[in-house]
C-alpha positions in Angstrom: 15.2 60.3 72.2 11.9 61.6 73.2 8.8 59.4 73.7 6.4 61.5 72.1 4.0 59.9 69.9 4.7 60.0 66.0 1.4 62.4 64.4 -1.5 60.3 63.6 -0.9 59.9 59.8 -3.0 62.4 58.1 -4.9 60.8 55.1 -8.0 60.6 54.9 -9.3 57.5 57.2 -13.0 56.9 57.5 -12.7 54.1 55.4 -9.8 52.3 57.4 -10.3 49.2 58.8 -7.9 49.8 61.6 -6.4 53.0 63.1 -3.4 52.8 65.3 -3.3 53.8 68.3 -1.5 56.1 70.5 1.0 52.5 71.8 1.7 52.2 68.3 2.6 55.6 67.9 5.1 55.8 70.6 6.2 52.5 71.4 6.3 50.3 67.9 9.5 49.5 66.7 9.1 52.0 63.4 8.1 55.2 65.8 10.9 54.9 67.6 13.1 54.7 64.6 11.6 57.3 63.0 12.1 59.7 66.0 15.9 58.6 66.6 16.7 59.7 63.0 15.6 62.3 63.5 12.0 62.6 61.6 8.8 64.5 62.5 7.0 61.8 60.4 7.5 58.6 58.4 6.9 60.3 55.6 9.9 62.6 55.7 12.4 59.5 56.6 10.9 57.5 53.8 11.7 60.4 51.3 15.4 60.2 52.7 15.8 56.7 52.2 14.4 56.9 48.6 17.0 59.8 47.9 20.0 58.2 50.3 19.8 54.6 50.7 23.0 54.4 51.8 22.3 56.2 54.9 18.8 54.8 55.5 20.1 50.9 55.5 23.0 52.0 58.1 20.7 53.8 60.3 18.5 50.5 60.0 21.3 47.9 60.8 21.7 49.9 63.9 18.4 50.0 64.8 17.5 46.6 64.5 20.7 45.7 66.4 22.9 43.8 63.5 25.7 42.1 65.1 28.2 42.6 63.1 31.6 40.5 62.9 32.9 43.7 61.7 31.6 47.3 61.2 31.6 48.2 57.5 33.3 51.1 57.1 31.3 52.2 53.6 27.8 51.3 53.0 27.0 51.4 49.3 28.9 50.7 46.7 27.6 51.9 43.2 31.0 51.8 40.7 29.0 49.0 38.6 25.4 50.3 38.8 22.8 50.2 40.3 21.8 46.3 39.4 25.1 45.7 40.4 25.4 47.4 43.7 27.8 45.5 46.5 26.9 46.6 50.3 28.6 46.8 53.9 32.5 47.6 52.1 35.1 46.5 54.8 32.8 44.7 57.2 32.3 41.3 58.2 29.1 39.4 58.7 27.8 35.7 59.2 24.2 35.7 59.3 24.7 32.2 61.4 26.5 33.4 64.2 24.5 36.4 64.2 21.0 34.3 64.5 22.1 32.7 67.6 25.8 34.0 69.2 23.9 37.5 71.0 20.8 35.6 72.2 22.3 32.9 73.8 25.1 34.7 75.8 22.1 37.3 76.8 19.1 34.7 76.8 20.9 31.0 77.7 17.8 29.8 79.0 15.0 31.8 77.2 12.9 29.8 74.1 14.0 30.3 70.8 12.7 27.8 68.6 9.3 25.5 68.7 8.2 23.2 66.4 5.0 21.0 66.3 4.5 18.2 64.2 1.1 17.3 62.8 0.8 14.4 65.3 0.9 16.7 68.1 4.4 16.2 69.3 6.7 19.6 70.1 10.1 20.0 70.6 11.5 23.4 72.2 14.9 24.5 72.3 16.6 27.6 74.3 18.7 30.3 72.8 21.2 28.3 74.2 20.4 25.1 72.7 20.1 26.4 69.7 22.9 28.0 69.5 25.6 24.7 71.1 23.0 22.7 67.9 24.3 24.9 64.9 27.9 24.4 66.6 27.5 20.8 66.9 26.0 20.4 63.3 28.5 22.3 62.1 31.5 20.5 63.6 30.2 17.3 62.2 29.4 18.3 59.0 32.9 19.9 58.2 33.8 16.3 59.0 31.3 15.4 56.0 33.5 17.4 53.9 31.1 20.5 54.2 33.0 24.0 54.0 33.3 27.1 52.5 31.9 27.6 49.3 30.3 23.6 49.5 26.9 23.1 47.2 23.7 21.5 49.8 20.4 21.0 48.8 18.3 21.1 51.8 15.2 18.8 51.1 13.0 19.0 54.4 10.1 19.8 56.0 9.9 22.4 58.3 11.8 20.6 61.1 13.9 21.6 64.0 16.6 20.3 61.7 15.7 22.0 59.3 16.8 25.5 61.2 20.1 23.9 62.3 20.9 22.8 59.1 20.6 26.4 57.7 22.5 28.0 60.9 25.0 25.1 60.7 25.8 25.6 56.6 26.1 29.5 57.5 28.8 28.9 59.9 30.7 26.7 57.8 30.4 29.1 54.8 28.5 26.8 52.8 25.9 27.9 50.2 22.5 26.1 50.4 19.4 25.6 47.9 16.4 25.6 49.7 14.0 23.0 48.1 10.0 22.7 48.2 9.3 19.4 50.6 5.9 18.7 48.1 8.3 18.4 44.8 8.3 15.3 42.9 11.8 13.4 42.2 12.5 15.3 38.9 12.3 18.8 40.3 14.3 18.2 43.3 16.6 16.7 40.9 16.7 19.4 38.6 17.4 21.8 41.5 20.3 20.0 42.3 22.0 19.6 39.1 21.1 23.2 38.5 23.3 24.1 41.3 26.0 20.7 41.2 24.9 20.1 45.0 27.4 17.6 46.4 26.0 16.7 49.5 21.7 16.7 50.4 19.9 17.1 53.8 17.1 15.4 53.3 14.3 13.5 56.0 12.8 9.5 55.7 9.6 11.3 55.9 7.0 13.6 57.6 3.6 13.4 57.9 0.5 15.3 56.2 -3.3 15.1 56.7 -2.4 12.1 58.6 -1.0 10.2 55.7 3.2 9.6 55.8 5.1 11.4 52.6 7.6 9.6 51.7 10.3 12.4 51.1 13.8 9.5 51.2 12.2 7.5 48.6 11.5 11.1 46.2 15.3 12.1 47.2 16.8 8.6 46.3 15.2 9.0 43.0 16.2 12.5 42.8 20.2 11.9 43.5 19.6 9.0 41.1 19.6 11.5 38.1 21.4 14.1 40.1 25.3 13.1 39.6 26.6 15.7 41.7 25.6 14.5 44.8 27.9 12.3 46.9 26.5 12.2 49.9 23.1 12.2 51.5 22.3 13.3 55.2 19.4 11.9 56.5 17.4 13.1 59.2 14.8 10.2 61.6 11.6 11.7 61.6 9.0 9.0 61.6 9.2 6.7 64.3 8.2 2.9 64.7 10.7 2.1 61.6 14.4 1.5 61.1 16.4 4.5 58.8 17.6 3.1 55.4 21.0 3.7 54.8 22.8 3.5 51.3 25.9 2.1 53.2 27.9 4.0 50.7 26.4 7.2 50.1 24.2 8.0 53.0 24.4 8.9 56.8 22.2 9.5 59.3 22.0 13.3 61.0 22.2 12.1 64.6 25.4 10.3 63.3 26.3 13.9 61.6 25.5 15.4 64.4 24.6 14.2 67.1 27.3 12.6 69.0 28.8 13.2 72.2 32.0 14.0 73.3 34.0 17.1 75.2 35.3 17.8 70.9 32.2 18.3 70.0 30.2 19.7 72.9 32.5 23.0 73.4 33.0 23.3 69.2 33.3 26.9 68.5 33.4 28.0 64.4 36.7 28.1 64.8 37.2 24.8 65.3 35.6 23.6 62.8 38.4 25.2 60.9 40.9 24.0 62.9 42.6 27.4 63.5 45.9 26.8 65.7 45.2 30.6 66.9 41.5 30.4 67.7 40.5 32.8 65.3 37.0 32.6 63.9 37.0 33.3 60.5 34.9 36.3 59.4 32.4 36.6 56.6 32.5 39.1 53.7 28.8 40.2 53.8 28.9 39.7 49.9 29.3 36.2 50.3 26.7 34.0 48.9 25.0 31.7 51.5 21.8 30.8 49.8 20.4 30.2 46.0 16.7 29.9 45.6 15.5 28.5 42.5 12.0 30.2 40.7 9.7 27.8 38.5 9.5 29.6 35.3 6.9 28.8 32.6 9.5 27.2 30.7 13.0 26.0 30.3 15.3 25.1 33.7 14.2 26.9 36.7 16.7 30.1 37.4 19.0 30.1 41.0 18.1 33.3 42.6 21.8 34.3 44.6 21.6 35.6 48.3 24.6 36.7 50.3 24.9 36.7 54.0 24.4 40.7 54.6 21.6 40.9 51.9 18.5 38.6 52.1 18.7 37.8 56.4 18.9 42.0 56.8 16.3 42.8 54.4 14.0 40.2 56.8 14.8 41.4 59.6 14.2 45.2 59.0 11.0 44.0 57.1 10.2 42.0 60.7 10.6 44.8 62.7 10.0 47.9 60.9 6.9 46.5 58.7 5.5 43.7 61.1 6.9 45.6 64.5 8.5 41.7 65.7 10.2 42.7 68.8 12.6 40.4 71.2 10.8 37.7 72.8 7.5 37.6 70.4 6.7 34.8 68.7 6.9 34.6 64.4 4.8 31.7 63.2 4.2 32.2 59.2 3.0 28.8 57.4 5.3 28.3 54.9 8.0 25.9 53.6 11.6 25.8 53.5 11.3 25.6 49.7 9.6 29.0 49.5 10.6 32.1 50.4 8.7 33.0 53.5 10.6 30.1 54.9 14.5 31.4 55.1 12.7 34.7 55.7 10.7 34.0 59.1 14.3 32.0 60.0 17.0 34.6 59.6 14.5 37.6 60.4 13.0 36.0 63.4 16.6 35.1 64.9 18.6 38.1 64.1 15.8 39.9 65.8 16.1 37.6 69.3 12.5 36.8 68.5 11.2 32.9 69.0 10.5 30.9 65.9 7.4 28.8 66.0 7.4 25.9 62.7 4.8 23.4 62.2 5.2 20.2 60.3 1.3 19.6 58.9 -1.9 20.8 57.0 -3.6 23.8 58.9 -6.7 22.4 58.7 -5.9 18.6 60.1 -7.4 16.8 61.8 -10.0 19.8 62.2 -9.8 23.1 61.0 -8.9 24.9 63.8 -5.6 23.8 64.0 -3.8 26.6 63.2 -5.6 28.4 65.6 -4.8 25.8 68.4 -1.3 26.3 67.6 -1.6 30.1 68.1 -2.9 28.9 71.8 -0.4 26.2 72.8 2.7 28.5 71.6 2.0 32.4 72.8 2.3 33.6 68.9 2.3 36.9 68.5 2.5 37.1 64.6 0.8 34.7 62.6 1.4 34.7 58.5 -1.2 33.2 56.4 -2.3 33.1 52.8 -5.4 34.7 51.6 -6.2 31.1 49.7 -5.9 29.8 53.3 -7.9 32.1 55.2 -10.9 31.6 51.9 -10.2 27.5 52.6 -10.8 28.1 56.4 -13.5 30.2 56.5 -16.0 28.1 55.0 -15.9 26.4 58.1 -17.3 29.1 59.8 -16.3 30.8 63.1 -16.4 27.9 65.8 -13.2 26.2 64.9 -11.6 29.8 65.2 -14.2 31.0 68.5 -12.5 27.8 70.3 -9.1 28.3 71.1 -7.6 31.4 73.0 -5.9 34.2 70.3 -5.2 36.8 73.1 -1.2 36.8 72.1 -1.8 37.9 68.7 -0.4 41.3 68.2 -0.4 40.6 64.2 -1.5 39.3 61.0 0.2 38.8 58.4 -0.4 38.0 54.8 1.5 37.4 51.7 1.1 35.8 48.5 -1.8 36.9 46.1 -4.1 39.4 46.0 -7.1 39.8 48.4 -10.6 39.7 48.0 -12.9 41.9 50.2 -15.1 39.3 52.1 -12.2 36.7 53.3 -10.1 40.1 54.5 -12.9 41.0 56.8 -13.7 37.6 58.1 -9.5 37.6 58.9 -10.1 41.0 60.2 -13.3 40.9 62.0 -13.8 36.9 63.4 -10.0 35.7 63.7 -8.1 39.4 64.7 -11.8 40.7 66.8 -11.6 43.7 64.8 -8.4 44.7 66.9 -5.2 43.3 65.4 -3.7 45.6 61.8 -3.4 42.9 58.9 -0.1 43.6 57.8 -0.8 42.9 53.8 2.9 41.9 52.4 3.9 41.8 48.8 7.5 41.5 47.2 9.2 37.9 46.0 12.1 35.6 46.3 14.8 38.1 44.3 13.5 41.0 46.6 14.1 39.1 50.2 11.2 40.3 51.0 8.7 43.1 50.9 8.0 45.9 47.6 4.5 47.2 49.4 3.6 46.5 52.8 1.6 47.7 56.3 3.4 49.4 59.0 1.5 50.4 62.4 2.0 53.8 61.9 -0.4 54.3 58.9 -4.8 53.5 59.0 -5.1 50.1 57.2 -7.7 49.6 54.8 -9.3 45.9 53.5 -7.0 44.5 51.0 -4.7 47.1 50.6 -1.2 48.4 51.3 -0.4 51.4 53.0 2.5 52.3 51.4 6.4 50.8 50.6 8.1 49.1 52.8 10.4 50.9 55.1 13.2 51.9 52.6 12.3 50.8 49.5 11.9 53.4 46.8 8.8 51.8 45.0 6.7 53.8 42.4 4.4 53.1 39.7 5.1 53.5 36.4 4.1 53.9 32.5 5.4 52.7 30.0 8.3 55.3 29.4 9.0 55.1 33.3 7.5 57.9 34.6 5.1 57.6 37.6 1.5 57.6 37.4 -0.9 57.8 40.4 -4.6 56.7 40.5 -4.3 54.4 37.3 -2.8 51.5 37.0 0.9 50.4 36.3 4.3 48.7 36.6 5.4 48.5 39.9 9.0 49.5 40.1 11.7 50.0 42.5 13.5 53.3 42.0 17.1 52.5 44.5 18.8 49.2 45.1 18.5 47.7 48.8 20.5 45.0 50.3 18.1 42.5 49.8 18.4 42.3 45.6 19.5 38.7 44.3 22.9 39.4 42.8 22.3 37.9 39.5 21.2 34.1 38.5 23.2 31.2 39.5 26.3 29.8 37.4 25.1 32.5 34.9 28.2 34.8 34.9 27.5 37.4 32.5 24.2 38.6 34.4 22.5 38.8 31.1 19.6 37.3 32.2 19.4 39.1 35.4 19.6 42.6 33.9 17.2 41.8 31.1 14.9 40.6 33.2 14.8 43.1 35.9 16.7 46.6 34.9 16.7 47.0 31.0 13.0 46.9 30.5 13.2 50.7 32.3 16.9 51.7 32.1 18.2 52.1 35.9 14.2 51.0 37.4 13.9 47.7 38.7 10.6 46.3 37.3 9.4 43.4 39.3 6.9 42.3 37.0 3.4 43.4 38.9 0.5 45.6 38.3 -0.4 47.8 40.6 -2.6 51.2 41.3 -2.8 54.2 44.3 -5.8 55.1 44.7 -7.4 58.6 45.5 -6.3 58.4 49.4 -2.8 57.1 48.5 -3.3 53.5 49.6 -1.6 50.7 47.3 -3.2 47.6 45.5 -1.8 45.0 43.4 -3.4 43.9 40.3 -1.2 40.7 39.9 1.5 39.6 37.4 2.0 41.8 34.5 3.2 39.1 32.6 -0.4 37.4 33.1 -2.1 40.6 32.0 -5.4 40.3 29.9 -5.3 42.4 27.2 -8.7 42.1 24.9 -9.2 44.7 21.9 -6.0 46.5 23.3 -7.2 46.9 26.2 -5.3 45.8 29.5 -7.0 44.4 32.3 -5.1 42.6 35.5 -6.7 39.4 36.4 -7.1 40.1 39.8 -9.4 42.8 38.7 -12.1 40.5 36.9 -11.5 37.9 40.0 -12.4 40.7 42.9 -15.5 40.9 40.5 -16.1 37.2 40.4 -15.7 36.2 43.4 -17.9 38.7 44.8 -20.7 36.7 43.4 -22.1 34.8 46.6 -21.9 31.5 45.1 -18.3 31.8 44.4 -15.5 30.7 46.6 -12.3 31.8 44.4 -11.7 32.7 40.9 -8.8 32.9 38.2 -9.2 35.1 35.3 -6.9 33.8 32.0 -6.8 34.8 28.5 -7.4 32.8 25.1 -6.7 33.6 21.6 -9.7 35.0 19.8 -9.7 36.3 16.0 -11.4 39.4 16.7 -10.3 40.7 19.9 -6.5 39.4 19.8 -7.8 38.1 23.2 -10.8 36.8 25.2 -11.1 36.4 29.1 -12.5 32.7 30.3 -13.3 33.1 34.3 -12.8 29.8 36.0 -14.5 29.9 39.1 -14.6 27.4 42.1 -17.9 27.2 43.5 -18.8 27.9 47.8 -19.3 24.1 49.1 -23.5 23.2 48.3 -23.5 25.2 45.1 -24.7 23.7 42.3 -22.9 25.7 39.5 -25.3 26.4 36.2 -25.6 28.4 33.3 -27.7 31.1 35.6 -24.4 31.8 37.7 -22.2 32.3 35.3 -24.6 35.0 33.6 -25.0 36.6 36.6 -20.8 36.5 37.2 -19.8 37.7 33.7 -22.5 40.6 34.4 -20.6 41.2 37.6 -17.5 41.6 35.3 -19.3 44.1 33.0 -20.9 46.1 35.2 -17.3 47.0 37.3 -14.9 46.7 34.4 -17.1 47.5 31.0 -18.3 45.9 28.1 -15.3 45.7 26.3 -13.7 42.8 29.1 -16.9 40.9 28.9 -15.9 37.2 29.6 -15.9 35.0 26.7 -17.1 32.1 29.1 -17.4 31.5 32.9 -16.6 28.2 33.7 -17.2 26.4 36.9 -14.4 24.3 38.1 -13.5 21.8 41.4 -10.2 23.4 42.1 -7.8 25.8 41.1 -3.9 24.9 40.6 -2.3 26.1 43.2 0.8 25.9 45.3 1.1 25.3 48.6 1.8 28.4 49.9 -1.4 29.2 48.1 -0.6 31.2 44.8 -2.9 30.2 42.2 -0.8 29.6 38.8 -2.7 31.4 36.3 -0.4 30.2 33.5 -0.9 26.7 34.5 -4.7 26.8 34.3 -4.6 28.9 30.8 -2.5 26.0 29.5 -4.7 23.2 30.8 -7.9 25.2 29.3 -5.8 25.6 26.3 -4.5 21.8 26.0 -1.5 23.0 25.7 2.2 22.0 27.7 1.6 22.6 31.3 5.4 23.6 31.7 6.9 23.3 35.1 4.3 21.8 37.3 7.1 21.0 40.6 5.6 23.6 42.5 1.6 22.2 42.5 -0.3 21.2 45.3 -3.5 19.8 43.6 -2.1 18.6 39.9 -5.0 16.8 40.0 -7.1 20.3 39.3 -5.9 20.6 35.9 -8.4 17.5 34.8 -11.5 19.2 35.2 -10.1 22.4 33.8 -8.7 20.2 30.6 -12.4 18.4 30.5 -13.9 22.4 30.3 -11.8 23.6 27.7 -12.5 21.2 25.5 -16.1 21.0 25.9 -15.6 24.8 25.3 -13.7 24.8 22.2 -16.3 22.0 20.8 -18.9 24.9 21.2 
């Protein structure tokens, strides 16, 4: 393989943020994939994997190093469709074994896993440790009646038990649900009925902004109206008080876990299963392993299925192709276990022999230059972060960030929402110095990952996207499915990929799978976002379609009239809804949060519906512009739109599980109505 750099991608670039340079070129993970395939240029191995992507995810399971219990011997299987394609035929993989098994025999004593808890303590484990901890866990919770095919909610904090627990269920063949640590007692239990968990993993508590959350007494209530489960795990986190046991239901991790002996300290998977021959049991890479449930607007939330050799790949070729996460750098994203980004930074950290670096707390306690401190004290390289984060942490202003040492950061990462120009740069410019890419990141829960990203290869410009992620076939399309460039459209995905959920949970018939992905567009994947090119081929996303404005017939994203609003100075973030109105069909009301020392008044607001006009037209003209306190939000940062419309609205808030700030909606409410009395 020759070490020649990769040609500077040639697109127009005086605009670009950040260029990459000639490392990049010849030494990120991506270049040197793209010249052992065989390719002059990305470009040319992205059109390959949008025409073949049965030979572009082999050649990227090789390249990222998958270790594989057994070689598949096909690699796509498309006898029931597209929606219904089945991957790796005749192979064997455990994403468990996988995550640790390599590392430790290559790495025994090297760090693998760090994790800091709000009140400053850290616990560090080896490759080594990390891997005899899954083996342990899973030894003892086979004993627990955990095995192949067994239902466990996982109801934690990001913990270091938290990542054995997942490890440990993987080797045992277990399937998990992954559960938000912020939900109240009716969502976790509706979670677990959802899915008939028999067992739970859940914590006496954690802490956050200095106050203790309670998360035993939310899971008691919680198995209370969840029948299903028979037995709760429970792991010490708070210290200074005694664990409390339901004698007959519960036990204690370190009990689970924990304990000593030569039968437990040399347990290998296979004997967990107690195989007279020593065997270990292989995994067919089809098998489920994970079910993540979505909040919908409506009705019970919908189990998202994810099989050993689909979600962990798709994270770690994401990782290392998109984010260039090589062995021995350092993945902290702030996330939760209950969202996405949380089984994504675990399996694609560790299958790439990369370290893992959790944290327990708020970024911004006890000062706002926590997460930045963390950066410091653990050598992260990639650091993953919200734009609703970065907007939070900026009005702080540079000092908290100026303090602490960044020089590790090779990264940025962001996922979640949209951008807006003037928190990008301050990401860009103050926390990167101008010389780290922000690798923008869009995709969701059924995609394992990324639609649009940022590789290293390509200029980056503020808020955008570069292009697809490595392998995915995305387009942009009308509404008869064919593509259109510099407007805006459906975003689409043109090829399956590993990564797609394989239908809904206990929903057998895949009915609501296919209509809500694949029949909208016959053989496209739609995945329910706006989006535009623009004139030098650089991406955007306009957010949901499904919370597209559309006054006098006209259809206008929300993130559209927000870039406008929030441009105003006096405005710190924005969400754009729509409200029945007997003329136009529909009206736009902007509700906008004002910067901290802004008195909000009927001056502003003209001045940000002009703002609106002026970019977008006339014909979007807000209806009102509202000041409000707070936006609904969870806490990963993604403002719920819906939510706020129906509070404006007074009308059923729907699922509110996945809220950070519930108590947002008041003043929202208290406008509306004031509004409506007009």
């Amino acid at each position: 393989m020759s070490d020649r750099p990769l040609p500077a991608f040639a697109r127009p670039d005086s605009e670009a943020a950040w260029r990459p340079r000639p490392l990049e070129l010849t030494e990120a993970r991506l270049a040197r994939f793209v010249r052992g395939a065989g390719f002059s240029d990305l470009e040319d191995l992205q059109a390959r994997a949008a025409a073949d992507p049965g030979w572009f995810w082999a050649a990227a399971a090789d390249d990222i190093g998958i270790a594989w219990q057994r070689r598949p011997t096909t690699i796509l299987d498309l006898a029931g469709g597209p929606a219904r394609a089945r991957w790796w035929g005749g192979g064997a993989f455990n994403h468990a074994l996988a995550s640790t098994e390599p590392w430790a025999a290559r790495w025994p004593g090297e760090e693998a896993l760090a994790w800091e808890g709000e009140d400053g303590a850290i616990r560090r484990y080896t490759w080594a440790e990390l891997d005899r901890a899954a083996r342990v866990a899973a030894r003892r919770l086979a004993g627990l009646g955990i095995g192949l095919g067994s239902r466990v909610g996982i109801f934690l904090p990001m913990l270091p038990e938290t990542v054995i627990a997942v490890l440990a269920l993987g080797r045992l063949g277990a399937v998990f649900t992954p559960i938000f640590s912020g939900y109240a007692a009716p969502a976790v239990a509706a979670r677990l009925e959802a899915f008939a968990a028999t067992h739970l993993i859940t914590a006496d508590g954690f802490l956050r902004r200095g106050a203790v959350v309670p998360l035993k007494a939310v899971a008691n209530d919680a198995v209370a109206l969840a029948p299903s489960v028979r037995r709760v795990i429970v792991v010490q986190r708070l210290t200074g008080a005694p664990l409390e046991l339901d004698p007959g239901r519960d036990v204690a991790w370190d009990q689970a876990t924990h304990e000593s002996g030569p039968d437990v300290e040399g347990a290998t998977l296979a004997d967990v299963f107690a195989d007279p021959a020593g065997v270990v049991p292989t995994t067919d890479p089809e098998s489920p392993y994970m079910v993540i449930y979505t909040s919908g607007t409506t009705g019970r939330p919908k189990g998202t299925v994810h099989v050993h050799g689909g979600f962990p790949i798709k994270a770690a070729q994401d990782l290392a192709h998109t984010f260039d996460l090589r062995a021995g750098d350092a993945l902290c994203w702030f996330t939760d276990l209950g969202w996405m980004m949380g089984p994504w930074a675990i399996s694609g950290a560790l299958l790439l022999g990369a370290r893992l670096v959790i944290y327990e707390g708020a970024p911004d306690w006890p000062d706002p230059g926590r997460l930045w401190s963390l950066v410091a004290r653990h050598r992260i390289t990639h650091m993953g972060v919200s734009p609703t984060l970065i907007r939070a942490l900026r009005i702080h202003g540079d000092d908290p960030v100026r303090a602490h040492d960044r020089s590790s950061l090779r990264v940025l990462g962001s996922t979640g929402e949209p951008w807006n120009p003037d928190p990008w740069q301050w990401l860009f410019s103050v926390v990167g110095e101008g010389r780290l890419p922000i690798v923008n990141y869009s995709g969701g829960t059924e995609v394992s990952g990324g639609i649009l990203g940022c590789t290293l290869l390509r200029p980056i410009r503020s808020t955008s996207f570069n292009g697809p992620c490595v392998g995915m076939a995305a387009d942009i399309v009308d509404s008869a499915g064919s593509p259109v460039r510099g407007a805006v459209g459906e975003l689409a995905i043109r090829q399956p990929w590993p990564g797609m959920t394989r239908g809904f949970w206990a929903e057998p018939d895949d009915e609501t799978y296919l209509d809500a992905y694949w029949r909208r567009q016959p053989g496209l994947w739609l995945h329910g976002d706006w989006a535009a090119t623009d004139g030098d081929g650089y991406w955007y996303i306009h957010g949901r379609s499904d919370d597209t404005l559309k006054v006098a017939g006209k259809r206008v994203g929300p993130a559209e009239v927000e870039a406008c609003a929030v441009a105003h100075p006096a405005v710190m973030a924005a969400a754009a809804i729509g409200i029945p109105d007997a003329i136009k069909g529909e009206a736009i009301v902007v509700l906008c949060v004002p910067r901290p020392g802004m008195a909000w008044d009927a001056a502003i607001a003209l001045e940000v519906s002009q703002l609106v006009i002026h970019e977008l037209g006339k014909p979007v003209r807000p209806k009102a512009v509202v000041g409000v306190a707070d936006l609904p939000r969870t806490r990963s940062g993604k403002v719920m739109r819906r939510v706020a419309r129906a509070a404006f609205l007074g009308l059923d808030h729907g699922d509110l599980s996945a809220l950070e700030n519930p108590a947002s909606l008041d003043a929202i409410a208290t406008a509306g109505a004031a509004e409506a009395g007009r």
